[in-house]
N, C-alpha and C positions, 0 to 999 in steps of 0.2 A: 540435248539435241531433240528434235519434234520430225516428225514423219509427215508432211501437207498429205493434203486428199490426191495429189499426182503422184504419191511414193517417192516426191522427193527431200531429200535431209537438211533439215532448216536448221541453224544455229539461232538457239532462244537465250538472248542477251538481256540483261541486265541494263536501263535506261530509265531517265528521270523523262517521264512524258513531257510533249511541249503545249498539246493542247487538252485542256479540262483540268487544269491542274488548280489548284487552290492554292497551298504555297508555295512548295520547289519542285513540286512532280512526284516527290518519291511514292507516296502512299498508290498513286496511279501506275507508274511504274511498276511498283511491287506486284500488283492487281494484276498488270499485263501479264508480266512473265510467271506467274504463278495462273491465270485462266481466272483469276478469282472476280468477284464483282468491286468495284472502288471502295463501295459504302462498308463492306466489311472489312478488308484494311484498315479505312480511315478510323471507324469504331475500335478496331483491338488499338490502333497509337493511339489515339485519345486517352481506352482504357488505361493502356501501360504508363505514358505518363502522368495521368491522374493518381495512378493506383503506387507506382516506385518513382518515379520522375525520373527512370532512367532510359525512360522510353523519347524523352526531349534532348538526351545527348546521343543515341541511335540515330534518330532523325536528322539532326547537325550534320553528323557524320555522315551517312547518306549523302545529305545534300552539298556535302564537298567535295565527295571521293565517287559519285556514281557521276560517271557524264550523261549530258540532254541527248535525248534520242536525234538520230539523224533524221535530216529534213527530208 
């Protein structure tokens, strides 16, 4: 849960972005709900499945099991 600048109590969910996304949203997604910037997501999954390649069956999974953010 997140606090807005009104004191009121936001539910920070978990969604595959719809717009800026490059392949299924998730690494954006991720970015969101964690506050983080894209480009650094998108570099640790790249590293990860470069480095174990179990970073490309994470992603998979992601992109079948997170749903697309609401419109």
């Amino acid at each position: 849960m997140l606090i807005d600048n009104g004191g009121t109590i936001v539910e920070n969910k978990l969604y595959r972005i719809r717009k800026g996304k490059i392949i299924a949203g998730v690494c954006g997604g991720i970015a969101k709900y964690f506050g983080i910037d894209t480009k650094i997501v998108r570099l640790l999954c790249v590293a990860l499945i470069a480095a174990y390649g179990s970073g490309l069956l994470v992603y998979i999974a992601f992109a079948l099991f997170v749903p697309k953010e609401p419109r």
